[in-house]
N, C-alpha and C positions, 0 to 999 in steps of 0.2 A: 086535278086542280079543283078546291072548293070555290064554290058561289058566292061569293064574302057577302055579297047585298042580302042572303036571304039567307044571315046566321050573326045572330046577336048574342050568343054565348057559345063557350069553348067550356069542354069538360078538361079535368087535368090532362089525359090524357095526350087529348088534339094538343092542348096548349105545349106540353112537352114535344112533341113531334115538330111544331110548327116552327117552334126555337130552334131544334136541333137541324133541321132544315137550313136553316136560315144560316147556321153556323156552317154550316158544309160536313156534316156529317151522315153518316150511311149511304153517299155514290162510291162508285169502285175506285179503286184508289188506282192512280196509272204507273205502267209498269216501271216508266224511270221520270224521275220528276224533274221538269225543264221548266225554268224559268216565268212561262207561260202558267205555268201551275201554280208558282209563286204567284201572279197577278189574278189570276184567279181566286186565289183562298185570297189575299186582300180586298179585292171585290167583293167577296162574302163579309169578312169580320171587320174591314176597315184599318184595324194597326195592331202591332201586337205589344202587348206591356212586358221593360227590361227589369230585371233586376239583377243583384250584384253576387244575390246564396249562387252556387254552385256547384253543391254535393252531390248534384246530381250530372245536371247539365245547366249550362245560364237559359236564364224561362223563354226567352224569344222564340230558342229554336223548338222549346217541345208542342209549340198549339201547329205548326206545320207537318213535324212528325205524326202527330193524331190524327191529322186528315188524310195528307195524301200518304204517309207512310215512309219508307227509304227515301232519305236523300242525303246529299253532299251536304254538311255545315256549309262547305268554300261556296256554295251555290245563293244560300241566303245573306254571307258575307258580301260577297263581289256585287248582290242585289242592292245590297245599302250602302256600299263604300269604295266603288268601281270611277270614281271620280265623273266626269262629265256624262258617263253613260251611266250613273247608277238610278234606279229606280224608287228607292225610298231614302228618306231624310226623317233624323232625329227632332223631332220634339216632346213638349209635356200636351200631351192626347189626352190617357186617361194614366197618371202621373207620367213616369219617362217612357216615349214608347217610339219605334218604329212605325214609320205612315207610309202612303204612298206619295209621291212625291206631287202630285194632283190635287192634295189637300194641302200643301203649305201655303197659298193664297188664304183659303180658309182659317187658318189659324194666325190670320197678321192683324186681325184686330184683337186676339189674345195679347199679340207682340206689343201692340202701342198700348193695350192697356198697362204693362208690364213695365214697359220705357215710363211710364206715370207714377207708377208705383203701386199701381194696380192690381190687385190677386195675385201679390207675391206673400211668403211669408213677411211676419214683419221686420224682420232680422238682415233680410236680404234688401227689401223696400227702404229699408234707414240706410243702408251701404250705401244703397243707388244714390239718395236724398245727399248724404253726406261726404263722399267722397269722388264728386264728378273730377275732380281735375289727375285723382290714381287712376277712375277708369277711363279719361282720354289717355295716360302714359299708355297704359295696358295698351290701348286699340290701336296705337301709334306702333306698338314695339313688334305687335301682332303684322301690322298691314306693314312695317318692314322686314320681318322675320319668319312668317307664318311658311304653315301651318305648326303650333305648339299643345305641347300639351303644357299644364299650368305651374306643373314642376321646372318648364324648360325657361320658364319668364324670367329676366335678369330682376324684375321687382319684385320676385314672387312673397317675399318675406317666409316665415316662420310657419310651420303649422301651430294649430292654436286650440285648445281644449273644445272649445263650440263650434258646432256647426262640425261638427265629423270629423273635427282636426284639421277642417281646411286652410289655408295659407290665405291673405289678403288677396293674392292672386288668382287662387282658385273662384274665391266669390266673387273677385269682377269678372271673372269667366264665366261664369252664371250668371250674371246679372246681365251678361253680354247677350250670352245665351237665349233666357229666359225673353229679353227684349228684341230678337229674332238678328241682330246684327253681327253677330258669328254663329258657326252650328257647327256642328261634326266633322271634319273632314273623314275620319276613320278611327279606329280605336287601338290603342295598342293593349296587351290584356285584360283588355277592357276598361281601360283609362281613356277619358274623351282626348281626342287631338283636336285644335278649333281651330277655326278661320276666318277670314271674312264670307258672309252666307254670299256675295254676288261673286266670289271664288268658290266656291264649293258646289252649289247649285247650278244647273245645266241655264245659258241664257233665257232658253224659253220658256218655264219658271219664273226665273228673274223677272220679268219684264212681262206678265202677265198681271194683265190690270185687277188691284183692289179690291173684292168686292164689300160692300155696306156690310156694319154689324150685325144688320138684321138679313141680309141674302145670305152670308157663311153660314151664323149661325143657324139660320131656316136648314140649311144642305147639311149640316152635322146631325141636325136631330133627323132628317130625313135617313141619312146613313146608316145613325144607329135605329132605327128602324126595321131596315132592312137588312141588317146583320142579326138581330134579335126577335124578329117575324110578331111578335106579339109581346108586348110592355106595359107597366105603369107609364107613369109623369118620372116619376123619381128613377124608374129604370134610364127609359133615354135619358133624363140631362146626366146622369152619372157617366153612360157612356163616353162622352169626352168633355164629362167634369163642367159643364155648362150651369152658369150659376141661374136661381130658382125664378128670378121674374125672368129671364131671357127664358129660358128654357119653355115656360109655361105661353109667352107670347110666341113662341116661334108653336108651340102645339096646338093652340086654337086657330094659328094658319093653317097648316097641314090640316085639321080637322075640317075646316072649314071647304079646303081645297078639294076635299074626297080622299087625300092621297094616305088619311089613318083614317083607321074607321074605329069606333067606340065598341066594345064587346064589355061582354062580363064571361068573367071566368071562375067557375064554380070552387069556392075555398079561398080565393083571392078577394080582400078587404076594401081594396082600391080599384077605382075604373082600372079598363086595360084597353088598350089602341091595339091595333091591328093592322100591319102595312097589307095597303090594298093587293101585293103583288107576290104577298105571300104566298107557300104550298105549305100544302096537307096530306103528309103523305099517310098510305091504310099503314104501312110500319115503318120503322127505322132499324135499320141492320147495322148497327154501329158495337165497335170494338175499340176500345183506347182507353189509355193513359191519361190523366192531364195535369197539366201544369197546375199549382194553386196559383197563379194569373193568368190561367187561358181565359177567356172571355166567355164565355160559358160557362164559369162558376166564380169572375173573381168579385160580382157584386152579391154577399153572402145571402141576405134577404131572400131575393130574387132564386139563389139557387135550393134553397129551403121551401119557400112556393109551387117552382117547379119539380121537383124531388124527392122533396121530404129529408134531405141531406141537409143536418147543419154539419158547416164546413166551418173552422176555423185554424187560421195558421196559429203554429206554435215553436216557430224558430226560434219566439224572445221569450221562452217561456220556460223556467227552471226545468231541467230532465227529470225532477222528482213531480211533478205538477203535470208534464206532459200526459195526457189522454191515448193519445195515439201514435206522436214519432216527432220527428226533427222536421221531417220534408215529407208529406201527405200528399200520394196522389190518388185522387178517384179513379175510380176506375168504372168506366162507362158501356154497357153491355145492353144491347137493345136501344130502347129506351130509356133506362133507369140508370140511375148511378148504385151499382149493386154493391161495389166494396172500395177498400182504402187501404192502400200500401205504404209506408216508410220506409224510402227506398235509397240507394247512395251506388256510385260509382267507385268501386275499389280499384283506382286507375291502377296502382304497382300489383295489384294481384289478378288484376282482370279480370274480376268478378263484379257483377250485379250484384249487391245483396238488398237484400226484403227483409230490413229489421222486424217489421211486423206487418200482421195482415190482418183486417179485422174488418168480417163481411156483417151489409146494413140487417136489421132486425129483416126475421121474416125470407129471407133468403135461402135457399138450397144450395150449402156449400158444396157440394160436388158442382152441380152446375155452373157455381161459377170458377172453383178453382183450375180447371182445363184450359175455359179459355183467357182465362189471367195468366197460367204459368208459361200459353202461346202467347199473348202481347209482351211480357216482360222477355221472351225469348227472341221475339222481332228487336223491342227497344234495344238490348243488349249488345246483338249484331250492328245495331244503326252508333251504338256508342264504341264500339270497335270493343266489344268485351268478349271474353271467351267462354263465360259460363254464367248462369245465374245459381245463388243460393241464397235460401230461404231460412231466417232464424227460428225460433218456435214461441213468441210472443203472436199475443192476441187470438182468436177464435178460428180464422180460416188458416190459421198455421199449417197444423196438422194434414190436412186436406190438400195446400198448395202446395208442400212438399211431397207428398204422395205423385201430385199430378206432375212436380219435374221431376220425380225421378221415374217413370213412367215414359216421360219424354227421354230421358238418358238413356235408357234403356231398348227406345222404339226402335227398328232399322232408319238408317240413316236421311230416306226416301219419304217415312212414313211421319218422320220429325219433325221435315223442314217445313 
């Protein structure tokens, strides 16, 4: 454990170690992952951000796989959708994300800002403004009918060119949403189900008192603190999306408190805080995959500061314009973010494939294609696939195919 009081700067290095710390990465992974584990990695990173791509796997579940490694999907579902016993609850964190259910006091003054018309888009905010008496039908049809999905609403109307095609329905379902007075009940392929939140949520929750915009807010940037071990200003409020004068008063409290302490960190343009309660470990022994929104690389800045890796997605990006693949994941060895895979679940053929692989400048592709072609050989099992194979696009192609078929080839013992 370092001395924080008698160390005013961090070389790249510490600062990479301190983060990755902080994220839960390089302790051992346990041998079967129980729920407990789940509240653990939350404890570390705070919530994990959803989204809707799927070529691979939906994003929630790959920042769990990266830490602790094997586990049951049914295990982080039943965690978020177990009814009065589940553990986390859907909000917008850091855009849609999975929380723990300890934080949704915290995010109710996001709520009423929302009910105002507050830090919504504006599309959504004129709905609210303009059609309160569709969204009392809606909340009426709901609190006799629920739990629905927005399809299932007798008013739903039309899908509509704007707004994703959504249906009049669907947006007072959001607006409901966004305003905290229905949430999640569950999801069906990943379509929200809603209902009223003081149905959904466990009573003692419910009925957990309020706290001031400036107590939540103080405890979110506290949070992302300490999921992130060492920050700008701009890194935590981005953490959960906290706008710039809240954000900046709630960090001259903590600064003031002791609870971040000011560093400078060499190559970094901007002050950097320091949660007092940080580790510094002498290595990092980490191995993984990650999701493009694990929380570990999904503010790109930050991950380019730390790494030297600019990251950028490129789902909405012409195939002739793409750089690197569809679905990019880095891939994390040591310390470093050493290389990037283009990867897809070929569910009817039951194969992993690695459209492309393309290790960072400066790298020894041997070194790294072994233990890449052993992670994609874990992830593959954990997606229930029977084999991985590798295209010959990009620079560690050549190299990571070498190393599975190596592994095809090794005794059975020597493979696994």
């Amino acid at each position: 454990m370092a001395v924080w009081k008698d160390m005013g700067r961090l070389t790249p290095a510490e600062a990479r170690r301190v983060a990755l710390a902080a994220q839960g990465f390089g302790g051992r992974q346990p041998a079967a992952v129980a729920v407990r584990h789940l509240r653990g990695a939350f404890e570390r990173i705070g919530l994990l951000q959803m989204d809707s791509v799927n070529v691979l796997v939906r994003s929630h579940y790959l920042p769990i796989f990266s830490r602790l490694g094997h586990y049951e999907h049914d295990l982080l579902d039943r965690h978020a959708y177990r009814g009065k016993r589940r553990g986390l609850f859907e909000y917008w964190g850091h855009e849609a994300s999975l929380l723990p259910l300890e934080l949704q006091p915290l995010m109710r003054w996001r709520m009423a800002r929302a009910e105002r018309g507050e830090g919504l888009y504006k599309s959504l905010a004129r709905f609210g403004r303009e059609r309160q008496p569709y969204l009392k039908e809606v909340l009426a049809e709901l609190r006799d009918r629920g739990p629905l999905g927005a399809s299932e609403l007798s008013m739903a109307g039309e899908s509509r060119g704007a707004w994703w095609g959504w249906s009049d329905g669907k947006i007072a379902m959001e607006w409901l949403f966004w305003a905290g007075i229905v949430t999640t009940a569950t999801r069906r392929n990943f379509e929200r189900v809603y209902d009223l939140t003081e149905r959904v949520l466990p009573p003692a929750i419910v009925e957990t008192p309020t706290p001031s915009e400036g107590d939540a807010q103080r405890e979110l940037m506290r949070l992302s603190a300490q999921a992130m071990g060492v920050a700008t200003e701009r890194d935590l409020r981005d953490y959960f999306r906290l706008d710039v004068a809240d954000a900046r008063a709630r960090l001259a409290e903590l600064v003031e408190a002791g609870e971040l302490l000011p560093v400078t960190v060499s190559g970094w343009k901007h002050q950097a805080y320091l949660h007092r309660e940080a580790r510094l470990p002498g290595r990092v022994k980490a191995q993984a995959l990650l999701s493009p929104f694990d929380s570990l690389v999904w503010e790109r800045d930050r991950t380019e500061r730390l790494f030297g890796f600019r990251y950028r997605l490129e789902f909405y990006t012409p195939q002739e314009k793409r750089q690197y693949g569809y679905y990019v994941l880095p891939f994390l060895l040591g310390d470093r973010l050493v290389a990037r895979v283009d990867a897809k679940a070929d569910r009817a053929a039951h194969t992993l494939r690695v459209h492309a692989a393309h290790a960072e400048a400066g790298q020894d592709h041997r070194k790294i294609a072994g233990p890449l072609a052993e992670e994609l050989h874990r992830m593959a099992r954990w997606l229930g696939l029977e084999r991985v194979e590798a295209g010959a696009d990009g620079d560690l192609a050549g190299p990571l195919r070498h190393a599975l078929s190596a592994r095809r080839d090794a005794p059975a013992d020597s493979a696994a």
